[in-house]
ZABA-308981 format. One line per field, with one value per residue: residue number from 1; x, z, y of N, C-alpha, C, O in turn. Coordinates in steps of 0.02 Angstrom, whole numbers, plus 32768, in hexadecimal, padded with zeros to 4 digits. Example, Ala and Ser with C-alpha at 12.3 -4.5 7.8 and 13.67 -1.06 7.14 Angstrom:
<pts>
mike: 1;2 $
n_px: 8294;8282 $
n_pz: 8186;8162 $
n_py: 7EE4;7F90 $
ca_px: 8267;82AC $
ca_pz: 8186;8165 $
ca_py: 7F1F;7FCB $
c_px: 8294;8285 $
c_pz: 8186;818A $
c_py: 7F5B;8002 $
o_px: 82C8;829E $
o_pz: 81A7;8192 $
o_py: 7F5A;8039 $
</pts>
This chain:
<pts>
mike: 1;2;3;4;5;6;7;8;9;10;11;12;13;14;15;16;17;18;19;20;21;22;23;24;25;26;27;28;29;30;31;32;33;34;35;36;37;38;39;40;41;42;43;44;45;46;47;48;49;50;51;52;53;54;55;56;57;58;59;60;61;62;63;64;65;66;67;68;69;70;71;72;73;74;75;76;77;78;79;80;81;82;83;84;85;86;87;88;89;90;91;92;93;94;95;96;97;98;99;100;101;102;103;104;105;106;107;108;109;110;111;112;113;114;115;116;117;118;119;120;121;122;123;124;125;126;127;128;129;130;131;132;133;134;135;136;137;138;139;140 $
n_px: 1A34;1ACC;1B7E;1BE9;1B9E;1B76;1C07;1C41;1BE4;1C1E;1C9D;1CEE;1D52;1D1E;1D5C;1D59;1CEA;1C9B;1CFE;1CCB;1C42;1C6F;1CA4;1C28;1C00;1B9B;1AFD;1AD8;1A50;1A27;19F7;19D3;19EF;19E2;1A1A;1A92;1AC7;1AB3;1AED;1A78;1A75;1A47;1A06;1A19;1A8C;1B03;1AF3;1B1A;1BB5;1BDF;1BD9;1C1F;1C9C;1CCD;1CE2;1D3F;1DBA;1DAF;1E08;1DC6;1DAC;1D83;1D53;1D19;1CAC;1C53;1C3E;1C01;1B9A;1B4D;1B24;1AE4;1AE9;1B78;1BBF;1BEB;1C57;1CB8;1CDB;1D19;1D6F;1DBD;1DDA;1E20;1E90;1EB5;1F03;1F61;1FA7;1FAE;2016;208E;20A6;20D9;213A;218E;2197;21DB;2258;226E;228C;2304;2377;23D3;23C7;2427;2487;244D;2481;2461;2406;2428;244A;23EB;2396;23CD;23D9;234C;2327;231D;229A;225A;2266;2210;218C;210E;20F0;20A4;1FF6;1FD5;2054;2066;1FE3;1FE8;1F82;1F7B;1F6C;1F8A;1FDB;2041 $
n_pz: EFE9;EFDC;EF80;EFF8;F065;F064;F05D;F0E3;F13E;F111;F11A;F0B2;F01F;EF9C;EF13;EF25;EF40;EECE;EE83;EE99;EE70;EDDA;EDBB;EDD0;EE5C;EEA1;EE71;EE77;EE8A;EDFB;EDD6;ED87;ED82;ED5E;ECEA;ED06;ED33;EDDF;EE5B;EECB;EF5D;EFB9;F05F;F05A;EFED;F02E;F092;F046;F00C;F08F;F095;F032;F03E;F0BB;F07C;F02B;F074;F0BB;F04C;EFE1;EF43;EEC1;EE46;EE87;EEE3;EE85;EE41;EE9E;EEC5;EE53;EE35;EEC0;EECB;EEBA;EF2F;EF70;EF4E;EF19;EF96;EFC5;EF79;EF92;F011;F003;EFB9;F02D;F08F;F035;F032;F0BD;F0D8;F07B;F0B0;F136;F111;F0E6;F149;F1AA;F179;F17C;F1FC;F205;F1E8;F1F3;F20B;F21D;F1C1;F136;F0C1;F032;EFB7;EF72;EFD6;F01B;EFC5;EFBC;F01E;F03F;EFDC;EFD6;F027;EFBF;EF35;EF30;EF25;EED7;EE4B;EE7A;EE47;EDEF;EDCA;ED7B;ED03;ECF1;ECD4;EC69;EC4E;EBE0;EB52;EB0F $
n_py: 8287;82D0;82CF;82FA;82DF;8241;823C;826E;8215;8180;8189;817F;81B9;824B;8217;819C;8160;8183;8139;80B2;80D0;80D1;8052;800A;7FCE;7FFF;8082;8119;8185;81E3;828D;8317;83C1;8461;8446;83FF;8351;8317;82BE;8252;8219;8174;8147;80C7;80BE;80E6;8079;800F;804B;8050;7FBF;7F9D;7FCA;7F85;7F08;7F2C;7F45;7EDE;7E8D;7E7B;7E53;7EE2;7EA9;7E3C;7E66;7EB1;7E38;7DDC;7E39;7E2A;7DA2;7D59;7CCC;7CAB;7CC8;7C7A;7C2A;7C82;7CB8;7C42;7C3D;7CB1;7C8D;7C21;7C82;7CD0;7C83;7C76;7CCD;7CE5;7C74;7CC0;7D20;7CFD;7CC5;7D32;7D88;7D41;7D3A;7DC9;7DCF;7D9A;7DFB;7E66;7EF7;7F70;7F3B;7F6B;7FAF;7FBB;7FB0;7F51;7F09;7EFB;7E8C;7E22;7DF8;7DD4;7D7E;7CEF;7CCF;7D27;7CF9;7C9B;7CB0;7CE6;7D78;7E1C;7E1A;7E88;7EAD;7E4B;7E4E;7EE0;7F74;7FD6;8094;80D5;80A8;80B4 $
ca_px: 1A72;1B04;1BB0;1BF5;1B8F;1B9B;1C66;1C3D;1BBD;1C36;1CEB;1D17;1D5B;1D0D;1D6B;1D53;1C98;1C9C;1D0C;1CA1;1C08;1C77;1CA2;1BEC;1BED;1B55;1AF1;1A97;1A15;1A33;19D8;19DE;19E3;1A00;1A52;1AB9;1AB1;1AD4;1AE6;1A59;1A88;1A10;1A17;1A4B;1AB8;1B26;1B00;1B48;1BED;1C14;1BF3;1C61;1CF3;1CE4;1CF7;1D8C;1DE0;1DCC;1E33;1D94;1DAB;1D46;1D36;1CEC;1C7B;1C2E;1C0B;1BD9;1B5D;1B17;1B29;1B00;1AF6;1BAC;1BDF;1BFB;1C84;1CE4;1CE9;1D2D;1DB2;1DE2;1DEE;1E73;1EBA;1ECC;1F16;1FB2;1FB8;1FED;2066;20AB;20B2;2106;2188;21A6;219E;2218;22A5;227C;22A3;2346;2378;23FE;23AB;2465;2498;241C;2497;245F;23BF;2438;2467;2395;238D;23F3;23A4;230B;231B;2312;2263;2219;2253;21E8;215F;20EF;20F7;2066;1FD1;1FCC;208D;2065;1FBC;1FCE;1F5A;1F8F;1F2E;1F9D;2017;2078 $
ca_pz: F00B;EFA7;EF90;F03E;F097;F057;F078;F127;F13F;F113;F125;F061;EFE7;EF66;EEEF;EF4A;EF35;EE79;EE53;EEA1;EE3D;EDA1;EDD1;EDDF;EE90;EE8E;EE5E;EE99;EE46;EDDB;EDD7;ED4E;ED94;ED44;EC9F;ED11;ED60;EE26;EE75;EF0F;EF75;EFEF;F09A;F046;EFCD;F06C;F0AE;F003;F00D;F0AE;F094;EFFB;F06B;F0D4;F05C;F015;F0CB;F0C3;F01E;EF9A;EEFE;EEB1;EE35;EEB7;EF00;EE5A;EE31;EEE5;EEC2;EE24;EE46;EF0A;EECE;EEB4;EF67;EF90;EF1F;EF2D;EFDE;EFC2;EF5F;EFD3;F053;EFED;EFAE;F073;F0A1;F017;F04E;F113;F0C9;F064;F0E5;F17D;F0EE;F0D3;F19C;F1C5;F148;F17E;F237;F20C;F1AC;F21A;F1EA;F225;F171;F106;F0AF;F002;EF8D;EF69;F00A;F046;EF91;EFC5;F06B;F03B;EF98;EFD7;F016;EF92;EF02;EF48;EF28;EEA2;EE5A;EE91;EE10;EDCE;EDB3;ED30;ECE1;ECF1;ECBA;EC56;EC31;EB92;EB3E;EAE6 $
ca_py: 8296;82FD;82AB;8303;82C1;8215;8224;826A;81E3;8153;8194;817E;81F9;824D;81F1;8147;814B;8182;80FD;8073;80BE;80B9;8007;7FD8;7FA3;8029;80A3;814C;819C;8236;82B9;8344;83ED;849D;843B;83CB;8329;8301;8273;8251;81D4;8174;8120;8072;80C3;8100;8043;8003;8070;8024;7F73;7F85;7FE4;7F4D;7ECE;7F3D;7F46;7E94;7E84;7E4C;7E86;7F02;7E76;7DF4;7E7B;7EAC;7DE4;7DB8;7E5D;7E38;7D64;7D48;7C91;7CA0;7CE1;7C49;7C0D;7CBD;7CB3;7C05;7C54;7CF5;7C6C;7C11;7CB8;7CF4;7C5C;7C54;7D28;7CE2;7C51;7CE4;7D69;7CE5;7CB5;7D70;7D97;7D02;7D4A;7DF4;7DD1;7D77;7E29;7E87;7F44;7F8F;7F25;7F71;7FF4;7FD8;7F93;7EFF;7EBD;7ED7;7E66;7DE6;7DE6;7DB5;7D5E;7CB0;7CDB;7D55;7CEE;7C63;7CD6;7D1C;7DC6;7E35;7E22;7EC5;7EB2;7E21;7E5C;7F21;7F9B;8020;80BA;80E4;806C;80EA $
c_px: 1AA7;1B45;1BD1;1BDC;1B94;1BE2;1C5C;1C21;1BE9;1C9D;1D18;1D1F;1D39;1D1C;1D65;1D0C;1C85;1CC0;1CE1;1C67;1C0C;1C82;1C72;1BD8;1BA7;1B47;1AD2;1A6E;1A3A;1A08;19F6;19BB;1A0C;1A28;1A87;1A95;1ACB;1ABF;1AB6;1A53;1A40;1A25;1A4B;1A70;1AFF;1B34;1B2A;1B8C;1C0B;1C1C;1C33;1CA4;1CF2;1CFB;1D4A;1DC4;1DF2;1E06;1E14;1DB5;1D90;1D1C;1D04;1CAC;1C34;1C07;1BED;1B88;1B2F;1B02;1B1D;1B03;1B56;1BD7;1C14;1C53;1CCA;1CE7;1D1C;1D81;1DD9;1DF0;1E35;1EAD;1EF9;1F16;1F51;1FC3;1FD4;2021;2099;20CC;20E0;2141;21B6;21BC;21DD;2249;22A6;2299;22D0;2373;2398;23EB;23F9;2492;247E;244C;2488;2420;23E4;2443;2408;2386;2393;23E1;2375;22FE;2304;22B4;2230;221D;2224;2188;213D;20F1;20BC;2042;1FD9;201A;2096;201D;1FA9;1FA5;1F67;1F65;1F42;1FDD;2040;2091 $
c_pz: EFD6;EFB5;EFE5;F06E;F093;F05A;F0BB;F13F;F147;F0FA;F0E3;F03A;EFAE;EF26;EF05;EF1C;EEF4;EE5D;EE65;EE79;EDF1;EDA1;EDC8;EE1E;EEB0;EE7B;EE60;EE6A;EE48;EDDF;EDB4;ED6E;ED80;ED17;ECC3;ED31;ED9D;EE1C;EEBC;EF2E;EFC3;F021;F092;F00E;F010;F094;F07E;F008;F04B;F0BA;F05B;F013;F096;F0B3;F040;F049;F0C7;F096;EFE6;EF75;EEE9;EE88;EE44;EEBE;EEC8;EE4D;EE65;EEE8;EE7C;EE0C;EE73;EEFA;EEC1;EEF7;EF7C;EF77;EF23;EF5E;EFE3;EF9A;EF6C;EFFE;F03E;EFF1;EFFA;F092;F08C;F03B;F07C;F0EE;F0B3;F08F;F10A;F15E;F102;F11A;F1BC;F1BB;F16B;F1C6;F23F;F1E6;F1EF;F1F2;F1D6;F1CF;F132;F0EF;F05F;EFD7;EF7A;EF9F;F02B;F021;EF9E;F004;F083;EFF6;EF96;EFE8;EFD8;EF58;EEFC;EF23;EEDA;EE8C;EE64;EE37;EDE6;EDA7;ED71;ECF7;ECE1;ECB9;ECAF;EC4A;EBE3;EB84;EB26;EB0C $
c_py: 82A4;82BA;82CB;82E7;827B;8204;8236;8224;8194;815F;8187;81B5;81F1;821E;81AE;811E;8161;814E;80BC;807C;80B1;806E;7FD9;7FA9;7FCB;805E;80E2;816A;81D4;824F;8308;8389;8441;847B;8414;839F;832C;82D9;827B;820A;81C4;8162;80DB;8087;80C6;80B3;8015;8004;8049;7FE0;7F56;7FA4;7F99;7F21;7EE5;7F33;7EE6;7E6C;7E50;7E89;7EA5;7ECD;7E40;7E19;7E89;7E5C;7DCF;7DED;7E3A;7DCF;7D3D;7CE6;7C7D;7CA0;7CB3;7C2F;7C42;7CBC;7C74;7C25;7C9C;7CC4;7C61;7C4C;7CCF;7CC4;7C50;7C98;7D12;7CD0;7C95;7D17;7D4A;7CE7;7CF9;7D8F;7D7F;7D3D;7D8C;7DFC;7DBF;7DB8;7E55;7ED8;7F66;7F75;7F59;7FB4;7FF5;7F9F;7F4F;7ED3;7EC3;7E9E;7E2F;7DD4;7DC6;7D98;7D05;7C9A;7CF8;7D28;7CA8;7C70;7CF4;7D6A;7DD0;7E31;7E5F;7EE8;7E7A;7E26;7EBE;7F45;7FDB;8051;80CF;80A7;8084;811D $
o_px: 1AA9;1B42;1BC9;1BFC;1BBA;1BF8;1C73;1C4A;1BDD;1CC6;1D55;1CF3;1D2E;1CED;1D78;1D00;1C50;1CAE;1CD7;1C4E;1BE0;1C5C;1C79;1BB4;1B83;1B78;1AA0;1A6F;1A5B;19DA;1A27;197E;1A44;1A62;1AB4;1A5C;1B02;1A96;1AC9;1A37;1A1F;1A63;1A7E;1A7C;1B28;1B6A;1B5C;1BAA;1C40;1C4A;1C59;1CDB;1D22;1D30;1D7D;1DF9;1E23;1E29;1E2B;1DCA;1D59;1CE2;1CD9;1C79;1BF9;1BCB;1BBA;1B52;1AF1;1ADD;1B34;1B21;1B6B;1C0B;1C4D;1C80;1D03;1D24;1D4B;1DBB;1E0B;1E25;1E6A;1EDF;1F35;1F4C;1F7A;1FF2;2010;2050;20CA;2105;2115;2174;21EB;21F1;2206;225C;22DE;22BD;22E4;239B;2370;2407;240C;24B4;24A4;243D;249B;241D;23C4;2445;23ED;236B;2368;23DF;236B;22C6;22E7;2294;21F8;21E7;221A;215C;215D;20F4;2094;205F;1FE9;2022;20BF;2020;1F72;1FA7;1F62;1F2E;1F1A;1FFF;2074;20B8 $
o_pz: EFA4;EFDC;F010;F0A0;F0BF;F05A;F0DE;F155;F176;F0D6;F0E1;F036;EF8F;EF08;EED9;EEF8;EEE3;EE29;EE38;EE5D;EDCC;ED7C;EDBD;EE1F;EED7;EE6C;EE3D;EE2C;EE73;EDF1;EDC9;ED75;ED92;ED17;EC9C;ED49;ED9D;EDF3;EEE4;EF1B;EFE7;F022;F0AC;EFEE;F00F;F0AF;F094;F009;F047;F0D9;F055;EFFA;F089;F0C9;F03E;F03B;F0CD;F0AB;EFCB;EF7D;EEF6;EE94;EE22;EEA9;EED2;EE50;EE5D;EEFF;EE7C;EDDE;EE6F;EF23;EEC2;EEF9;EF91;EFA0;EF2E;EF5E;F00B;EFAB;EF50;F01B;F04F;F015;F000;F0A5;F0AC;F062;F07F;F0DE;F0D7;F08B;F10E;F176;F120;F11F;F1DD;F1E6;F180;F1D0;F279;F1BE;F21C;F1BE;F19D;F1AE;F103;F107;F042;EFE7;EF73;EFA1;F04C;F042;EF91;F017;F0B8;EFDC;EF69;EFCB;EFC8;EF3B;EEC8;EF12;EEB0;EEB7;EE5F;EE02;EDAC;ED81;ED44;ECC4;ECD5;EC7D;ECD5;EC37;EBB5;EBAC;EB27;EAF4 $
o_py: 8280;828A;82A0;82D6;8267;81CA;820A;81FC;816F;8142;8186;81E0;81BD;8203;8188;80EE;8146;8133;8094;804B;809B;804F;7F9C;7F76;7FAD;8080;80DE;8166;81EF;822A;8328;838F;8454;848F;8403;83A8;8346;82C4;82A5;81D6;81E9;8167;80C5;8053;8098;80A8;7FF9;7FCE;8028;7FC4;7F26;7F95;7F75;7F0A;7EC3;7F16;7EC3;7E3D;7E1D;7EC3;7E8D;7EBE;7E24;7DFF;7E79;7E4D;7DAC;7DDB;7E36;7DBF;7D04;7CC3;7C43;7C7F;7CBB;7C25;7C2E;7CC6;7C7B;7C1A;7CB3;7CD2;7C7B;7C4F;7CD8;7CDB;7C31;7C95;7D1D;7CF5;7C9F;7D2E;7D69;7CFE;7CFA;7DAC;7D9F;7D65;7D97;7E2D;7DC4;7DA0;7E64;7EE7;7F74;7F9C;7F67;7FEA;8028;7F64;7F1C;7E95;7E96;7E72;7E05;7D99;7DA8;7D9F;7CE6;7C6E;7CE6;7D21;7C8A;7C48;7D15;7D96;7DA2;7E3C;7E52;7F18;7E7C;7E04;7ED7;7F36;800B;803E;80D8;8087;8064;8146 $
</pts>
C-alpha cells in the first residue's frame, strides 16, 4: 500500500505519518525501485497509524507511546502517570474555566486588562512544558 492510500486509509497527513516513522513509533518496509526507495505499507502498518492517532487524541506523548511500544512491561506505570497528568490537566482547566466565566468579555479592551483578569488563576499555574524545555532547531 503507497503513502495515499495509507492517509486515505487512516485520515492522517502525509507529514503526520512520516513524522511518526521518524519518531520510531514504526516502521514500513522499503523497497528499492528504479534507484529509489518507497515506502510499502501493510494492513498492520495502517492498524499501527491509528492506534498511535488514538493514543495522540488521547494526549500520550509520542514519548510514552514509543516506551509503552518498545517496553509493554512499562504500560503500566505510564498509564499510572497520564492518569495523574490528566487529573492535575482538569484541576487546571476548572481553575482556568471558573476565572474565565467571572470575565465580563464587554471589558476585554486590551491584553492588559484580559492579564489582570486572569492572573490570579494562571499564575497559580505552570508554564506549558515546551515553554520551559524548548526545542530549538538552530540556536543562532
Amino acid at each position: 500500500m503507497k503513502t495515499k492510500a495509507v492517509c486515505d486509509a487512516t485520515g492522517l497527513t502525509r507529514k503526520t505519518v512520516l513524522f511518526y516513522e521518524e519518531k520510531g513509533l514504526f516502521s514500513p518496509q522499503k523497497v528499492r525501485m528504479n534507484g529509489r526507495e518507497y515506502r510499502e505499507y501493510t494492513q498492520e502498518d495502517v492498524q499501527r497509524l491509528r492506534d498511535i492517532a488514538t493514543l495522540r487524541r488521547a494526549w500520550f506523548t509520542v514519548d510514552e507511546i514509543k516506551r509503552m511500544k518498545e517496553a509493554p512491561e512499562e504500560i503500566e506505570g505510564i498509564f499510572e502517570s497520564y492518569h495523574g497528568w490528566l487529573k492535575s490537566q482538569k484541576q487546571e482547566l476548572e481553575a482556568l474555566l471558573e476565572i474565565a466565566g467571572t470575565i465580563d468579555r464587554a471589558q476585554l479592551e486590551s491584553l492588559e486588562t484580559l492579564v489582570a483578569s486572569i492572573r490570579t488563576a494562571a499564575d497559580r499555574l505552570p508554564l506549558p512544558k515546551v515553554d520551559v524545555q524548548p526545542h530549538f532547531r538552530y540556536l543562532e
